[in-house]
C-alpha positions in Angstrom: -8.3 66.4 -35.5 -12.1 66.6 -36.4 -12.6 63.7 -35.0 -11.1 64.1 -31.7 -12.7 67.0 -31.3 -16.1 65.4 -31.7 -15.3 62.4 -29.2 -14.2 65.0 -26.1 -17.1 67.4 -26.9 -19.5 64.0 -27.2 -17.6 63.3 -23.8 -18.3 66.8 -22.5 -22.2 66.4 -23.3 -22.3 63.0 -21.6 -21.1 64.4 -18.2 -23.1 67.3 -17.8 -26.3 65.3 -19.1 -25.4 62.8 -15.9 -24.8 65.2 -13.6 -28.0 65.9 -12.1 -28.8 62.4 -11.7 -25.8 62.0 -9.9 -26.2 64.9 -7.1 -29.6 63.8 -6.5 -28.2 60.6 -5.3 -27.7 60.2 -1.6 -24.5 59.2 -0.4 -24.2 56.3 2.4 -21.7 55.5 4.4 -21.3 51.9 5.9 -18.8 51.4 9.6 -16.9 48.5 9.0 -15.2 47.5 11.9 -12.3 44.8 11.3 -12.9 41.6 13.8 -8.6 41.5 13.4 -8.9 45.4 15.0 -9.3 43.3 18.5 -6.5 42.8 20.2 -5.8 40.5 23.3 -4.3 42.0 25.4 -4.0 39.6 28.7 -5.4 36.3 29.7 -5.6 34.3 32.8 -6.6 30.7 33.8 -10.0 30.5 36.8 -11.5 27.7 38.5 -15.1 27.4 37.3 -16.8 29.0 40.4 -15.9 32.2 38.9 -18.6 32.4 35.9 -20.7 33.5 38.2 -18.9 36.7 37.8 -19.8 36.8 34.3 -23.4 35.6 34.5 -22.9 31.8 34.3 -23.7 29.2 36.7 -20.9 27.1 38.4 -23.4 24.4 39.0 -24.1 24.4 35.1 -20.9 24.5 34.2 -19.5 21.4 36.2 -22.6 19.5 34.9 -21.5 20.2 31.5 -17.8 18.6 32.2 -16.1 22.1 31.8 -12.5 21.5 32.2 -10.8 24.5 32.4 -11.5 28.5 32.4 -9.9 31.2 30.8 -10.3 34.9 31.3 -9.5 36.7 28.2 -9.4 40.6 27.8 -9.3 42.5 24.7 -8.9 46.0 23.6 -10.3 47.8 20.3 -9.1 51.4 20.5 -11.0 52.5 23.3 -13.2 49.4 24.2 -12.5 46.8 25.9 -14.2 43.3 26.4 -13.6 40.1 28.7 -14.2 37.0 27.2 -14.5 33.7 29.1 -13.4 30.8 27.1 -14.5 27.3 28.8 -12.9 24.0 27.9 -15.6 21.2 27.7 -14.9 17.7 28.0 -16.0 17.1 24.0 -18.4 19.1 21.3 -21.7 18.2 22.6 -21.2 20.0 26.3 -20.0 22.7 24.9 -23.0 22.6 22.8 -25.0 22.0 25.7 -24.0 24.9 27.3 -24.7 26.9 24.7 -28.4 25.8 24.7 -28.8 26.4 28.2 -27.6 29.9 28.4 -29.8 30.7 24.7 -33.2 32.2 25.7 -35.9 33.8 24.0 -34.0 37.2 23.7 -31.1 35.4 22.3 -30.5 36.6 18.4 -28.5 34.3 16.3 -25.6 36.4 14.3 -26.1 36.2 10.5 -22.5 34.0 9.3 -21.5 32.5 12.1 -23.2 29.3 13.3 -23.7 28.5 17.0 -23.6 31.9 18.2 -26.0 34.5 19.4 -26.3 37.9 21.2 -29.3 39.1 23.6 -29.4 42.0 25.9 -26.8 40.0 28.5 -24.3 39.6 25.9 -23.4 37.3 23.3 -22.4 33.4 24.0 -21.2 30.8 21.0 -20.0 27.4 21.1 -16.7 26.4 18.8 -15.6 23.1 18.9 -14.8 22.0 22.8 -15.1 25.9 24.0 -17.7 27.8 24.8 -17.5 31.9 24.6 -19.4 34.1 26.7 -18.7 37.7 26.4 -20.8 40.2 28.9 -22.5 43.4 27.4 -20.9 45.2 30.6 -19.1 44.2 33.6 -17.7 46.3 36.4 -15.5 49.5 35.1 -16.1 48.6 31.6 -18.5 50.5 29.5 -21.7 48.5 27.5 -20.4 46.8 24.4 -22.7 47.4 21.5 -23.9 44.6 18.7 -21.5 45.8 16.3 -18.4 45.1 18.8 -20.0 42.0 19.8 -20.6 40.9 16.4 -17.2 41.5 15.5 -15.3 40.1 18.2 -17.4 36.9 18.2 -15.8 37.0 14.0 -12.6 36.8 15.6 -13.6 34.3 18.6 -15.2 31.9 15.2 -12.1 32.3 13.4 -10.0 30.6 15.2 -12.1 27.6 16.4 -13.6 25.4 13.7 -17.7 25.1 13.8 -19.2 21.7 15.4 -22.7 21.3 13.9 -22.2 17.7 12.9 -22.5 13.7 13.5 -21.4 14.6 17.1 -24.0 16.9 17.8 -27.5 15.7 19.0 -30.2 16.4 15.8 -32.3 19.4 15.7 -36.3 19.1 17.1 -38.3 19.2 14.4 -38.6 22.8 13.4 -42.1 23.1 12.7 -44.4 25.6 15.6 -41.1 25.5 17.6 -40.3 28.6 19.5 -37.2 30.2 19.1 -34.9 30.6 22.0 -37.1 27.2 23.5 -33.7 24.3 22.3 -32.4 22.6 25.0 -29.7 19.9 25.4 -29.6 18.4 28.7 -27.1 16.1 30.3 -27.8 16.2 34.2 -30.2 16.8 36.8 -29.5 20.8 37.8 -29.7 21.9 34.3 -33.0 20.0 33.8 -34.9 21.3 37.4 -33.6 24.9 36.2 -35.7 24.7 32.7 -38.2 22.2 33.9 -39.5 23.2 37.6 -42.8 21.4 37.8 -41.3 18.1 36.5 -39.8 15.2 38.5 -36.5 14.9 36.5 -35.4 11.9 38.5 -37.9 10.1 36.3 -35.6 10.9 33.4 -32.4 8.5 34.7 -29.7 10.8 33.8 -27.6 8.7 36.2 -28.6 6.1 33.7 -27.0 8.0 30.8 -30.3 9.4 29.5 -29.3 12.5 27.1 -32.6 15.3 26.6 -33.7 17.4 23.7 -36.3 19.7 24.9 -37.9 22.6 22.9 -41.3 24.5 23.1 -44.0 24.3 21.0 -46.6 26.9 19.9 -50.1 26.0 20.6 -53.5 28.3 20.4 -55.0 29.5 23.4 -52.9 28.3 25.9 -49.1 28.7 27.0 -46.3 26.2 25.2 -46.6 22.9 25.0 -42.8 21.1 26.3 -41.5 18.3 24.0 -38.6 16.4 25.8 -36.9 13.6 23.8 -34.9 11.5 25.5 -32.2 9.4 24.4 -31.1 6.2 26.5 -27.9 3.7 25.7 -30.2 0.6 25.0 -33.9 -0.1 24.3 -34.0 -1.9 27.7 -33.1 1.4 29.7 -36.1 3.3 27.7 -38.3 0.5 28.3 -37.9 0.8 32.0 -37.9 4.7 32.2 -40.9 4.6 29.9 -42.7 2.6 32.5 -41.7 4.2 35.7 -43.2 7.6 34.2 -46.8 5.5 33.0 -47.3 4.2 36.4 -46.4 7.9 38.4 -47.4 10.0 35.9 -50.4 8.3 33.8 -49.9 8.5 30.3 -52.0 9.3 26.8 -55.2 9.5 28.4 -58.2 11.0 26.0 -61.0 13.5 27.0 -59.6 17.0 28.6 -56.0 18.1 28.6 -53.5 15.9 29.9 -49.8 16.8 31.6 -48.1 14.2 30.1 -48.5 12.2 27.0 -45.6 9.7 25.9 -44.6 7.2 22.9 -41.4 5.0 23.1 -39.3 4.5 20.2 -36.9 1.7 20.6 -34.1 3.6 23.2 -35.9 6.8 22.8 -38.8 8.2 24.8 -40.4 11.2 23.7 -42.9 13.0 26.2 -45.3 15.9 25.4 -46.0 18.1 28.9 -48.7 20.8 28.7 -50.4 20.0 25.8 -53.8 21.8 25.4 -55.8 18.7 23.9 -54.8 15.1 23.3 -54.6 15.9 19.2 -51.9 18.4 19.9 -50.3 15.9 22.1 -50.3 13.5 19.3 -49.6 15.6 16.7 -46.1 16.7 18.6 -45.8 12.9 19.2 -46.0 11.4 15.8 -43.5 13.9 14.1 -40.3 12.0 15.6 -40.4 8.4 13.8 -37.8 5.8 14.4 -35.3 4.7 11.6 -31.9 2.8 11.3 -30.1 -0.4 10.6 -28.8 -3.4 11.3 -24.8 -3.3 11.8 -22.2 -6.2 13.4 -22.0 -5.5 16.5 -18.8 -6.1 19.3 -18.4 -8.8 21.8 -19.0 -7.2 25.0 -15.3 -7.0 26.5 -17.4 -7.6 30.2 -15.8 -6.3 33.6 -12.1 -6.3 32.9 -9.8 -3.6 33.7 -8.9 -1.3 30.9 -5.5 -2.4 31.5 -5.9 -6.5 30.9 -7.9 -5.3 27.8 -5.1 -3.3 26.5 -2.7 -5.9 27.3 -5.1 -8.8 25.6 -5.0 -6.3 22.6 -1.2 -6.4 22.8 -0.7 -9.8 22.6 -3.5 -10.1 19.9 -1.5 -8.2 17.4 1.8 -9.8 18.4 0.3 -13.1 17.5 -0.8 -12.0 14.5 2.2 -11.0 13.3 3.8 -14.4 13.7 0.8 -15.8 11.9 1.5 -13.4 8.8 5.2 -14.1 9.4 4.6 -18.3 9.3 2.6 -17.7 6.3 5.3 -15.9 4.7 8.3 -18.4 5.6 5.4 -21.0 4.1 4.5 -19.4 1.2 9.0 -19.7 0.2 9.0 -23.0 1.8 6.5 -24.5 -0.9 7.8 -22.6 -3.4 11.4 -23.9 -3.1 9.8 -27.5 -3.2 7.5 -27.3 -5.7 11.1 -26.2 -7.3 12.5 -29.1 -6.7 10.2 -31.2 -7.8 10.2 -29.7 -11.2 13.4 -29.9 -11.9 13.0 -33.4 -11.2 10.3 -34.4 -12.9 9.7 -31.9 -15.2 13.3 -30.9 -16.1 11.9 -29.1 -19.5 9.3 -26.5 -17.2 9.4 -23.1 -17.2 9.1 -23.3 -13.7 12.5 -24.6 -13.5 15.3 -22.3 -13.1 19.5 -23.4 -12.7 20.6 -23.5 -9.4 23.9 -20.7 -10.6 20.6 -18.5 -11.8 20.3 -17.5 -15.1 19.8 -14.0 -17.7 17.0 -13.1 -19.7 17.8 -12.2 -23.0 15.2 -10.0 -25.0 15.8 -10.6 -28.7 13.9 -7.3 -29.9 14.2 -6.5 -33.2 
């Protein structure tokens, strides 16, 4: 009894001593919103003129191969949002996209890759899709971060994240501004971000593929890196050229609008530069790597059709090359039987013709 008493009274003390320390702590409380607390609540299919009504660019968009549009609208008590969810041809227009429409005001959104929120709203890239969700649109109120934040958690959940082998590689990351990343595949997207440029140097009807990004320089405005990426050396080589002779290229002394460096089938140009060692500098952080691999006989002009067909009749003869070689291969073997038996009548090799049992004498 002693005992207990002593523990509830050594209890007792131990409370009161803790008390004060515990009402001089402030309490704090944190809004959790649930992303699974949207709900959709009606969709509809568009053509892709109508992201204009959402603040994209039907221009942009049909550059970027976007297939199909959908208007999604969800609900979260007494919010609701629209959502436009556009179908790219593969990952990297979607990706595309999603550089073009990220500006300087653009915040990424801490856990969730490939997504961002600025003062317009809040775009992210998933896959083939694209999300763009306005802050406000007609009779709808302003959406805040936190409902932005959370509905793009839904959006991310559903679409696995595409920053891999099919995505073009990042610019290096040192003095770049943020915002600045841009992947371009076309002509309207590059005289949008690049005005005082002749982009029909570039040869995007060529296949040419740009990474552009800024770069910070002292004393002057950014210096614009564009790195282009051509199908074959020979393409490069040609671009490359066309832009010495118009342009003029690398030349020392006072600043210079354009400096250049070709890489094999890449081109990488420096526009704006302040001095010809920031040029240079910008120039000699991309290096050229890789290896040699067996390459494919180029199938020439055929129609995809006689190549499928030649592919098809490929396969069915080697089948009945793998099927001679089988009926062969027992051919042989039923000789080389035969010729065992007799010559070699005592072989292990030979069998009787009625077949005959193994018996295991274990002991």
């Amino acid at each position: 009894m002693k005992s207990n008493m002593a523990k509830q009274a050594a209890l007792c003390f131990a409370l009161l001593w803790l008390a004060p320390a515990a009402w001089g702590q402030r309490g704090s409380a944190v809004p959790l919103i649930p992303a699974a607390d949207w709900q959709l609540i009606g969709s509809r299919t568009a053509e892709a003129s109508a992201v204009a009504e959402f603040g994209g660019d039907p221009a942009i968009e049909r550059e970027y191969s976007v297939e199909a549009v959908e208007i999604r609208q969800y609900k979260l008590e007494n919010t609701a949002a629209t959502v436009v969810a556009e179908t790219n041809s593969d990952a990297s227009t979607a990706y595309g996209l999603l550089t073009f429409y990220w500006n300087e005001h653009t915040l990424p959104v801490p856990g969730i890759s490939l997504a961002g929120i600025s003062p317009q709203g809040a775009v992210m890239a998933r896959g083939r899709l694209f999300f763009r969700i306005p802050r406000s649109i007609k009779a709808q109120p302003a959406l805040s971060n936190d409902n932005l934040r959370t509905l793009l958690s839904l959006l991310a959940g559903s679409q696995p994240a595409s920053r891999g082998a099919n995505l073009p590689e990042s610019l290096p990351g040192n003095g770049l501004v943020p915002g600045s990343e841009k992947y371009l595949l076309g002509s309207v997207a590059a005289q949008r971000v690049l005005p005082s440029f002749r982009t029909d140097l570039i040869g995007f009807s060529q296949g040419a593929e740009v990474l552009m990004g800024a770069y910070s320089q002292s004393g002057s405005s950014p210096a614009t890196v564009l790195a282009i990426t051509y199908p074959t050396p020979q393409i490069a080589r040609a671009r490359y050229g066309e832009m010495e002779s118009i342009l003029g290229t690398n030349q020392t002394g006072e600043a210079q609008p354009f400096y250049g460096k070709r890489l094999g089938s890449f081109v990488v140009v420096v526009l704006n530069a302040n001095s010809h060692a920031m040029a240079t500098k910008l120039v000699d952080a991309f290096a050229l790597s890789g290896g040699v691999v067996p390459n494919e006989r180029y199938p020439g002009d055929k129609p995809i059709a006689v190549q499928m067909m030649e592919l098809i009749v490929n396969n069915i003869l080697f089948v009945f090359i793998l099927s001679g070689v089988a009926i062969g291969g027992g051919f042989l073997v039923f000789i080389s039987k035969r010729f065992a038996r007799k010559w070699f009548p005592d072989s292990d090799w030979v069998e009787p013709e009625e077949g005959a049992l193994t018996v295991l004498r274990l002991r």
